[in-house]
DSSP file (Angstrom, degrees, kcal/mol; ACC not computed):
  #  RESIDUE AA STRUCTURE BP1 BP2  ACC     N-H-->O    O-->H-N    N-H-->O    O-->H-N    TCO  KAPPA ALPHA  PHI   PSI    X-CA   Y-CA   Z-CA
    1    1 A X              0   0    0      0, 0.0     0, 0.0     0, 0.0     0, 0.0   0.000 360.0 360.0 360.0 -27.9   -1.3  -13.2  -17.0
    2    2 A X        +     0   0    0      2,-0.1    17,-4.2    18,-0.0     2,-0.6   0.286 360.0 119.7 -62.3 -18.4   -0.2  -10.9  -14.2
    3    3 A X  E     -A   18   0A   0     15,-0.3    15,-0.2    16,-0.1    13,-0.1  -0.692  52.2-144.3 -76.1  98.4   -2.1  -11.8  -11.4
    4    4 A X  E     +A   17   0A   0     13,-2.1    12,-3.2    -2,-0.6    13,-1.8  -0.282  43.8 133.5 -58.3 132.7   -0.4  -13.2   -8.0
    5    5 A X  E     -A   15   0A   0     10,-0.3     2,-0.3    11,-0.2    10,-0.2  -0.934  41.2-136.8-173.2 148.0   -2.3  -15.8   -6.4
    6    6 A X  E     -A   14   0A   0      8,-0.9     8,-2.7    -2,-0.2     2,-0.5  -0.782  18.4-124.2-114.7 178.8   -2.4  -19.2   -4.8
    7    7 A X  E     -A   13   0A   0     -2,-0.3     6,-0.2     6,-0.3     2,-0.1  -0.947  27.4-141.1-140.4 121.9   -4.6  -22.4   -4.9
    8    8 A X    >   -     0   0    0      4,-2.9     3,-1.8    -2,-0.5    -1,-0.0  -0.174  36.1 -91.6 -85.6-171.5   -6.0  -23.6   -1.6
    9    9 A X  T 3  S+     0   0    0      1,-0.2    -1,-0.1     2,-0.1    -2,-0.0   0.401 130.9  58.6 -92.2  34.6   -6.2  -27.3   -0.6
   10   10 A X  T 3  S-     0   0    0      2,-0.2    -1,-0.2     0, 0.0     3,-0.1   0.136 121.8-113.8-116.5  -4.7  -10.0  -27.3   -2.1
   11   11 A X  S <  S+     0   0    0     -3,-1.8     2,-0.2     1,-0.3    -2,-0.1   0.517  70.1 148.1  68.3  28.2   -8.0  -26.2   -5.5
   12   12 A X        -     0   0    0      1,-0.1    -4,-2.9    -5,-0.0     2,-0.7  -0.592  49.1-125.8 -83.0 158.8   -9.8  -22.8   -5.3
   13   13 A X  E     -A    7   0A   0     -6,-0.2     2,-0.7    -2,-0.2    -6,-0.3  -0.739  20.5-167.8 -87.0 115.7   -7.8  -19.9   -6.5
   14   14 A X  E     -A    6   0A   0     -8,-2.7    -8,-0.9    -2,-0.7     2,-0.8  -0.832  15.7-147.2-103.2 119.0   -7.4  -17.0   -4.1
   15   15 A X  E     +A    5   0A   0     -2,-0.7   -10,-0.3   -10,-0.2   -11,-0.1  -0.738  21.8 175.5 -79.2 122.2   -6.0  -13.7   -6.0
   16   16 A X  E     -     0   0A   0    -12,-3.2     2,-0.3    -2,-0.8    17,-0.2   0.732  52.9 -70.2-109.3  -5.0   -3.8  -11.4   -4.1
   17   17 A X  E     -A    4   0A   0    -13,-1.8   -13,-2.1    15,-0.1     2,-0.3  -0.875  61.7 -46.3 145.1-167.5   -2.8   -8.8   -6.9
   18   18 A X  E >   -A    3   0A   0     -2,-0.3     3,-0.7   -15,-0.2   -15,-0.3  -0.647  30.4-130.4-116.4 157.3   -0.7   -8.3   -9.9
   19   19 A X  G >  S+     0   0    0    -17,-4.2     3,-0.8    -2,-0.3   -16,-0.1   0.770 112.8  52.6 -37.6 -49.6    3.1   -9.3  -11.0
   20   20 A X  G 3  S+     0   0    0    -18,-0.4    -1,-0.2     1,-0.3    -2,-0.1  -0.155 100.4  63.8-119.6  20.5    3.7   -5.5  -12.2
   21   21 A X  G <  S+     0   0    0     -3,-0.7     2,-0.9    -4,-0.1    11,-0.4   0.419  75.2 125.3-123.9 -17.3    2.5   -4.0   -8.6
   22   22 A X    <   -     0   0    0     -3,-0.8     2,-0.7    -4,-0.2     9,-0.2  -0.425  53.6-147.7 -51.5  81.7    5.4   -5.7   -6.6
   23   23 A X  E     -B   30   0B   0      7,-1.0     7,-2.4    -2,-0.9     2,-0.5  -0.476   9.4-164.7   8.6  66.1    7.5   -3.5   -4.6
   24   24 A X  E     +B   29   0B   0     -2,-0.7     2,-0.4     5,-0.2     5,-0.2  -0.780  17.0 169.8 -76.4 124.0   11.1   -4.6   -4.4
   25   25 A X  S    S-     0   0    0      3,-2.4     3,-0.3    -2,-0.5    34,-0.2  -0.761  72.4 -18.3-124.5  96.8   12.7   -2.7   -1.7
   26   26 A X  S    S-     0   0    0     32,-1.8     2,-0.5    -2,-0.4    -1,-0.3   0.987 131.5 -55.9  80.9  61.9   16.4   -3.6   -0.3
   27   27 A X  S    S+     0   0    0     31,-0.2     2,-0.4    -3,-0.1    -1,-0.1   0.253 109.1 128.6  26.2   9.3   15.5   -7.1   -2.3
   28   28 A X        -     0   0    0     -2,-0.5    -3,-2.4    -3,-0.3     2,-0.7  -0.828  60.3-131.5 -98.1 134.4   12.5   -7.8   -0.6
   29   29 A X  E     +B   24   0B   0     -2,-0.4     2,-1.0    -5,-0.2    -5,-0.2  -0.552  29.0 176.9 -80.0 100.5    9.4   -8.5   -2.3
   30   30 A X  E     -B   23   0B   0     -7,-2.4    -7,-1.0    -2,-0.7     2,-0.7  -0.906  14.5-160.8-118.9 118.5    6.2   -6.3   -0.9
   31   31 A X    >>  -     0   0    0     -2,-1.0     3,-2.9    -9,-0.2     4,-0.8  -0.789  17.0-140.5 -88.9 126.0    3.0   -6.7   -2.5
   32   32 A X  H >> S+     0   0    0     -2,-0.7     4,-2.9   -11,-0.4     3,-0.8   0.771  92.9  71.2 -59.9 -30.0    1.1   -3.7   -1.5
   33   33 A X  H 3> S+     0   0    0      1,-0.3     4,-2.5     2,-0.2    -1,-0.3   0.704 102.8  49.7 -57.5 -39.4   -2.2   -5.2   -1.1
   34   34 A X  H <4 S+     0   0    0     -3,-2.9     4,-0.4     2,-0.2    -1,-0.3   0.873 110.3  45.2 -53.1 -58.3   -0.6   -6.7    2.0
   35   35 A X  H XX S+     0   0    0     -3,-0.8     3,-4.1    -4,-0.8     4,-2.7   0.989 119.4  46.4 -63.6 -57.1    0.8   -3.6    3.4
   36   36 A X  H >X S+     0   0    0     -4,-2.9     4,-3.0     1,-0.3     3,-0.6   0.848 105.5  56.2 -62.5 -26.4   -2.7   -1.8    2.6
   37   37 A X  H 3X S+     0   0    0     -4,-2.5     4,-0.6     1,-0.2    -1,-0.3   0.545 109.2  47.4 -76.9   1.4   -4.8   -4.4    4.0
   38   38 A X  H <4 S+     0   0    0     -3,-4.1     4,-0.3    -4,-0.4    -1,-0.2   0.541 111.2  50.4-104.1 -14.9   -2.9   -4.1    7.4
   39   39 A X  H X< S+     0   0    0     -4,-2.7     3,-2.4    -3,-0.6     6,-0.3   0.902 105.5  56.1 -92.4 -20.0   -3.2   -0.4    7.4
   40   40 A X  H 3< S+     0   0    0     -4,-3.0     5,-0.4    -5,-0.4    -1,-0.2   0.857  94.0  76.8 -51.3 -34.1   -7.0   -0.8    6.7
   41   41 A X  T 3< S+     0   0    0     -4,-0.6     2,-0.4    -5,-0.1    -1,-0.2   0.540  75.9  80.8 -37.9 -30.8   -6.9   -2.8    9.9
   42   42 A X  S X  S-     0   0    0     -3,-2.4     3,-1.4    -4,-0.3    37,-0.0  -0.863  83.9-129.2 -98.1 139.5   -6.7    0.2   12.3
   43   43 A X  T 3  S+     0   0    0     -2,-0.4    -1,-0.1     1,-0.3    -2,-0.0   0.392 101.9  67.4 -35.0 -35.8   -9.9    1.6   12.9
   44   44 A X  T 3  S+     0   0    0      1,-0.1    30,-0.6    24,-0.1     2,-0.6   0.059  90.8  84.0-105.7  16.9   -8.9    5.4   12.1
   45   45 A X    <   +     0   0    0     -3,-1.4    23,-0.2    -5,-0.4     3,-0.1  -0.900  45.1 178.8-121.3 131.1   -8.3    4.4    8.0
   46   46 A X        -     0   0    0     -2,-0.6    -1,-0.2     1,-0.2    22,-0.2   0.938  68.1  -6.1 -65.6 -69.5  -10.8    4.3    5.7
   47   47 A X        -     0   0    0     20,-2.1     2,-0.3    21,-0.0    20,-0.2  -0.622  59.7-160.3-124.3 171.7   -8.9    3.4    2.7
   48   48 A X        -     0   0    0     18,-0.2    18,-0.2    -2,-0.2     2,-0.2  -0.929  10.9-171.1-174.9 153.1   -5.3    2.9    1.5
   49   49 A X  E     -C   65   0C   0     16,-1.1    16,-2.2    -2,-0.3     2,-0.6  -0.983  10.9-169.5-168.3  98.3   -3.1    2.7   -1.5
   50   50 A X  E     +C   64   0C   0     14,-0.2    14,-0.2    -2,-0.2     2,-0.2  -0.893  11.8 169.6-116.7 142.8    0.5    1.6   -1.4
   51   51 A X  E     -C   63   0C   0     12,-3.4    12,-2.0    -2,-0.6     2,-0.7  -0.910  33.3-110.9-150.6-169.9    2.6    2.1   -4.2
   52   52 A X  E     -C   62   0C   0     -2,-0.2     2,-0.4    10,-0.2    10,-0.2  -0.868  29.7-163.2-122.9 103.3    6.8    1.8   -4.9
   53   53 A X  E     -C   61   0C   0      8,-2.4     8,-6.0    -2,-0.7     7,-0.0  -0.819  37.5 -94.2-112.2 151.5    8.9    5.1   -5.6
   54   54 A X        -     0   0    0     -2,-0.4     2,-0.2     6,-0.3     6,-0.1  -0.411  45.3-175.8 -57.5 120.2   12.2    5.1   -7.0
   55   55 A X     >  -     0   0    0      1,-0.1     4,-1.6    -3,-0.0     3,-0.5  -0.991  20.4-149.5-121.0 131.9   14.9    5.2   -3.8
   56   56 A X  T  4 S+     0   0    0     -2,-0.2    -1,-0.1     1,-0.2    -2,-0.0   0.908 101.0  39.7 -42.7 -38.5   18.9    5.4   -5.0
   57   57 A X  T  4 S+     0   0    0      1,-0.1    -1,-0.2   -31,-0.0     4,-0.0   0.827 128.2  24.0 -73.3 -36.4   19.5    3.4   -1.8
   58   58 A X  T  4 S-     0   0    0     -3,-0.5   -32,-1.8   -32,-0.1   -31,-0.2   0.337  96.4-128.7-125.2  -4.3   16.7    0.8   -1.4
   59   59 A X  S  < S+     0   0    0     -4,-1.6   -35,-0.2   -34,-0.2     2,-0.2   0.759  88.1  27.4  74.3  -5.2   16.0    0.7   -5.0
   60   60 A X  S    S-     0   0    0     -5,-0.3     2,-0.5    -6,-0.1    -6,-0.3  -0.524  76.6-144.8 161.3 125.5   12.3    1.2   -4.4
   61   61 A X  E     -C   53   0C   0     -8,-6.0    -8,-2.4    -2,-0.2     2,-0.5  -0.866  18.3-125.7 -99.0 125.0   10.6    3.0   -1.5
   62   62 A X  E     -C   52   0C   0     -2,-0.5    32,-3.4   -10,-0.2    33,-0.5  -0.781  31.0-177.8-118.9 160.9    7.7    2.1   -0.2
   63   63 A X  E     -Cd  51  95C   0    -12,-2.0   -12,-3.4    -2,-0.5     2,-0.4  -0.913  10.0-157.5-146.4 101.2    4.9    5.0    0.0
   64   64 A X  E     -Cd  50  96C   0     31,-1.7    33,-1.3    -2,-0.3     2,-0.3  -0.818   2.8-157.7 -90.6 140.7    1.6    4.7    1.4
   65   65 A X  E     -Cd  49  97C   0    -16,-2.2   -16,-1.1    -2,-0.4     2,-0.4  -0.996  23.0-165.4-107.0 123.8   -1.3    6.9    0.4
   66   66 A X        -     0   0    0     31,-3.6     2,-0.7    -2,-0.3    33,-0.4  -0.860  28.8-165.1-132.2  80.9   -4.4    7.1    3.2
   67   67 A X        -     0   0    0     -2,-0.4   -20,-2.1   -20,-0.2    33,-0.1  -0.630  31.8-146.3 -82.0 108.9   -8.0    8.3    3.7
   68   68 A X        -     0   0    0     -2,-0.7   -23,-0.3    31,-0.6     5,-0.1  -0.445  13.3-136.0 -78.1 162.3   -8.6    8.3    7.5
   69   69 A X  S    S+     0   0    0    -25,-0.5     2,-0.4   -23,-0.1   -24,-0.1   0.458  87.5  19.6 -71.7 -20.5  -11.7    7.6    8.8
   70   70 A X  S    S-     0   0    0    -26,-0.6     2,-0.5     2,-0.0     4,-0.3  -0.992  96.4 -69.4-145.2 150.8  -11.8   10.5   11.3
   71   71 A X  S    S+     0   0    0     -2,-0.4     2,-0.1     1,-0.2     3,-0.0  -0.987 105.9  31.6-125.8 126.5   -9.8   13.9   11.5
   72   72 A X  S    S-     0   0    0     -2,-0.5    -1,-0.2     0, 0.0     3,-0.1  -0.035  97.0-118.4-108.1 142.4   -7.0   14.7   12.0
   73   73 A X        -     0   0    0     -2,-0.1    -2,-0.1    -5,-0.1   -28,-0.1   0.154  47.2 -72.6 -32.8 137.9   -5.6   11.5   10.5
   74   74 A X        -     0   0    0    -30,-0.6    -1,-0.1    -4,-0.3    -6,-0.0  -0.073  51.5-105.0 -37.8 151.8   -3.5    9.2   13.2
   75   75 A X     >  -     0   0    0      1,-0.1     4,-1.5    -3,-0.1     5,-0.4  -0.176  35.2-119.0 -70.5 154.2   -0.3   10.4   14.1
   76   76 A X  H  > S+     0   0    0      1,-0.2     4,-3.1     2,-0.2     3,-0.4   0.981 114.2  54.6 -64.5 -42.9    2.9    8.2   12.2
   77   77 A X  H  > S+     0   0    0      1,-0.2     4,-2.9     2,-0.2     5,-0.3   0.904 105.0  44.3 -46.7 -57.0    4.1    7.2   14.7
   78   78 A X  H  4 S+     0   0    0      2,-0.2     4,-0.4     1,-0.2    -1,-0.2   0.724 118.1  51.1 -62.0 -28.5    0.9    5.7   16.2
   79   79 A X  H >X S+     0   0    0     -4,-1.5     4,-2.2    -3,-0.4     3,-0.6   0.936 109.4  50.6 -51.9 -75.5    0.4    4.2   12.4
   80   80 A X  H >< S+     0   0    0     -4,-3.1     3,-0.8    -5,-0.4     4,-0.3   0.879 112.4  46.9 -31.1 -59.7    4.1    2.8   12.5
   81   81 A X  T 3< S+     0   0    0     -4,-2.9     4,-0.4     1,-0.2    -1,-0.2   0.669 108.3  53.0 -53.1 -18.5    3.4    1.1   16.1
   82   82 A X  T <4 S+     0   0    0     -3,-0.6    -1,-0.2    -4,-0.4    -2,-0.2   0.664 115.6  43.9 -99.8 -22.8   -0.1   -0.5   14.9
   83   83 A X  S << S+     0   0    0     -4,-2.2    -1,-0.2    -3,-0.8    -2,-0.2   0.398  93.5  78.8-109.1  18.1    2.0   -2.2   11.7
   84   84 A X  S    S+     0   0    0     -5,-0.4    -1,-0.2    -4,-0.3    -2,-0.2   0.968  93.4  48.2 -75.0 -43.3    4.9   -3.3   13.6
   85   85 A X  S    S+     0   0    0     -4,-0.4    -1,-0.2     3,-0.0    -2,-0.1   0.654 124.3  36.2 -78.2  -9.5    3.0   -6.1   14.7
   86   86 A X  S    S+     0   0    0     -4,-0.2    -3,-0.1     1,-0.2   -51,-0.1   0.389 109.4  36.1 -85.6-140.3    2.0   -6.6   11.0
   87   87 A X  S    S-     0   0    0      1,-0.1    -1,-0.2    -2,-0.1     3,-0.0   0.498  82.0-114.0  76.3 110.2    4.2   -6.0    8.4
   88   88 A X    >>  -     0   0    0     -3,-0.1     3,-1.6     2,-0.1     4,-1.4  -0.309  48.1 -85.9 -55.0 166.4    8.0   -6.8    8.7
   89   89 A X  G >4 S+     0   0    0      1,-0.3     2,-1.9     2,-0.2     3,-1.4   0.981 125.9  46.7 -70.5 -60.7   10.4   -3.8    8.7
   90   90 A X  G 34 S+     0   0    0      1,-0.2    -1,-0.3   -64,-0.0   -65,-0.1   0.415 103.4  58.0 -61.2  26.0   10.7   -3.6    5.0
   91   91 A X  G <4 S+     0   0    0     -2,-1.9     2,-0.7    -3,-1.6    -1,-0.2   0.659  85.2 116.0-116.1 -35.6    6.9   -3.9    3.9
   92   92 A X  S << S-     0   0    0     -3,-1.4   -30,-0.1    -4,-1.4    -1,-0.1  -0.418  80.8-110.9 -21.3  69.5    6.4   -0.9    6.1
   93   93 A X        -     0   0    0     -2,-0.7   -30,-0.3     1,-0.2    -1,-0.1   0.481  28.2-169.1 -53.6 124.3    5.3    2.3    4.4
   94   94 A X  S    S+     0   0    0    -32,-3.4   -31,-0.2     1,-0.3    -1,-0.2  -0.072  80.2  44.2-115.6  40.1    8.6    5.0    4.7
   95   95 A X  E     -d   63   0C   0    -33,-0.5   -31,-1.7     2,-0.0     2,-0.3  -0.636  68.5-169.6-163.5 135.9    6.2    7.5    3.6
   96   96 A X  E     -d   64   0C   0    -33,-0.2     2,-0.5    -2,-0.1   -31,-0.2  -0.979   5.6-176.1-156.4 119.0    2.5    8.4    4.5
   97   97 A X  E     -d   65   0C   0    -33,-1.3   -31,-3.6    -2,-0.3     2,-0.5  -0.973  16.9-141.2-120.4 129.8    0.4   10.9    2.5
   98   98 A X        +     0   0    0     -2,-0.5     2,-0.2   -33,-0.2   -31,-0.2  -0.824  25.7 173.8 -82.3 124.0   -3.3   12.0    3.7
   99   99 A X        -     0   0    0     -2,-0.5   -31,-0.6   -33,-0.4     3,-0.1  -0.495  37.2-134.1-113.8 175.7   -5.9   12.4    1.1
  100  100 A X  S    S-     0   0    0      1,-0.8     2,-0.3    -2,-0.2    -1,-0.1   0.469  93.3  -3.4-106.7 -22.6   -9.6   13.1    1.1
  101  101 A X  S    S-     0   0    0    -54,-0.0    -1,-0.8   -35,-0.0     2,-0.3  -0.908  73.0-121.1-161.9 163.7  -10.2   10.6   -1.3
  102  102 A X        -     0   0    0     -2,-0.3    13,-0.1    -3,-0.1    10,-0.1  -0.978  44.2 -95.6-128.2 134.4   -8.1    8.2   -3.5
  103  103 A X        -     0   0    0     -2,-0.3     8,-1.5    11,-0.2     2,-0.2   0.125  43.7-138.0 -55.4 130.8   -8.4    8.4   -7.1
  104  104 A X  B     -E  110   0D   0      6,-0.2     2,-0.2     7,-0.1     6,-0.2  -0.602   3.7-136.5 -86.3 147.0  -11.0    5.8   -9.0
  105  105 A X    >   -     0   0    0      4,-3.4     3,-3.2    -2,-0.2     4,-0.1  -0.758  48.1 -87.4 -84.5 160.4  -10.9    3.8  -11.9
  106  106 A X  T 3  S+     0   0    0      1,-0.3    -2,-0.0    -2,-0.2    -1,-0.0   0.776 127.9  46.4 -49.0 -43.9  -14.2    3.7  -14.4
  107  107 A X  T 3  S-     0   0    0      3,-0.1    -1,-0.3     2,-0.0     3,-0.1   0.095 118.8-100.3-124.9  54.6  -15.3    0.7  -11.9
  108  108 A X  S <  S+     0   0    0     -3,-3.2    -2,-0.1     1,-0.4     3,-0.1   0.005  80.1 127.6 104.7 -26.8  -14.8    1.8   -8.7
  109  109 A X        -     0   0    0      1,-0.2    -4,-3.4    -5,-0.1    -1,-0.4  -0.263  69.1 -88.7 -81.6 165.2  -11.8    0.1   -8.0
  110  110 A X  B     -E  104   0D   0     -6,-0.2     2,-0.4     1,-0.1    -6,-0.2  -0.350  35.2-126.3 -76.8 150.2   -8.6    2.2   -6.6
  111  111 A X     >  +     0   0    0     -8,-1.5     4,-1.7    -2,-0.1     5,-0.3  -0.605  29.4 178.2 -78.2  51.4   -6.5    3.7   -9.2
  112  112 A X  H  > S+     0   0    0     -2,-0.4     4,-3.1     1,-0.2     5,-0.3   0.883  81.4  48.1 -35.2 -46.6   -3.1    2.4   -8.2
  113  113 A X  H  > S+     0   0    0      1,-0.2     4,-2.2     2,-0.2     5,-0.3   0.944 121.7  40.0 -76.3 -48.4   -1.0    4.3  -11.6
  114  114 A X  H  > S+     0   0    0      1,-0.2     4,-0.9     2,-0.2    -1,-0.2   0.733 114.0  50.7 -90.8  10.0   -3.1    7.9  -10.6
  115  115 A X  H  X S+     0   0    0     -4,-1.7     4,-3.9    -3,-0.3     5,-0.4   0.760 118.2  41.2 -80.4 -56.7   -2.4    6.9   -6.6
  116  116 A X  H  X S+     0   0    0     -4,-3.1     4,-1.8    -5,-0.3    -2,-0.2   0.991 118.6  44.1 -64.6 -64.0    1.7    6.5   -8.1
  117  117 A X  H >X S+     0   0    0     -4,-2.2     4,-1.8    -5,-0.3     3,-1.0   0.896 111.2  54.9 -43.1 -48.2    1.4    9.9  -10.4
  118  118 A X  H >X S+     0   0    0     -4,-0.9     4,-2.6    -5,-0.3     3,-1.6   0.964 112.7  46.5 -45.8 -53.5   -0.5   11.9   -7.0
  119  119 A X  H 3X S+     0   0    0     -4,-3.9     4,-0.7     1,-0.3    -1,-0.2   0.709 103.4  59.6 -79.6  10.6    2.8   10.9   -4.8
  120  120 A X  H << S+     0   0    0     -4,-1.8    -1,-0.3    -3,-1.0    -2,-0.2   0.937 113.8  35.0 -78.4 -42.4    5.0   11.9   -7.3
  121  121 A X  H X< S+     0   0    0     -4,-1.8     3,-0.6    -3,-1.6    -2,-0.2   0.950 113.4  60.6 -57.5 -64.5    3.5   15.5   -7.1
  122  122 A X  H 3< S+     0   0    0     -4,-2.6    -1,-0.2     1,-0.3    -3,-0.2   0.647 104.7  50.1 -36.0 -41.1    3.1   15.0   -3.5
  123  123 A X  T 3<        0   0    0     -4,-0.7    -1,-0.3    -5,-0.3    -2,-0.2   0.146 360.0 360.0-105.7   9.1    6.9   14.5   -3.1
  124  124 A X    <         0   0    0     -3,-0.6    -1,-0.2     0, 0.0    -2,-0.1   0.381 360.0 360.0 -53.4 360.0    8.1   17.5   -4.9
């Protein structure tokens, strides 16, 4: 009942991710799947996890979490330049934590709620 998705013109369903995962940041609408699948795009991350923290200003921040593929992770800056050509300004992660791993659910899939609790910590 939650699941964001569209129907191509073969009437197949394509999912892209759930209702209750949406970002709104400065009244723009980021579904993180988007943002992570563009930072998975550069070579030097293995995985990624975007998720939405509370900003007074923007109303929601959004907060990427990152397991590079090589160390020491890419710089931010070099990150930033490689999703400018992606990702409009506000889908853009205005915060980037490195992990060693990203937290699992019972099948395998990313843990998005214990990805949100770690950058809470993280941002202490």
């Amino acid at each position: 009942m939650g699941d964001l998705g569209r129907l191509d013109e073969e009437g197949r369903l394509h999912l892209h991710g759930r209702a209750d995962d949406v970002i709104i940041s400065g009244g723009v609408n980021v579904e993180p799947e988007e943002v992570e699948a563009a930072l998975e795009s550069h070579p030097a991350i293995r995985a990624a996890c975007v998720v939405g923290v509370p900003d007074a200003e923007w109303g929601q921040r959004v907060v990427a979490t990152i397991v590079p593929e090589v160390d020491p992770a890419p710089a931010n800056a070099l990150l930033d330049e490689h999703l400018r050509g992606l990702l409009s300004p506000p889908k853009r992660p205005k915060g980037l934590h490195v992990v060693t791993a990203l937290p699992l659910t019972r099948i395998g899939k990313i843990d998005r709620r214990a990805v949100a609790t770690l950058v809470k910590e993280l941002e202490r």
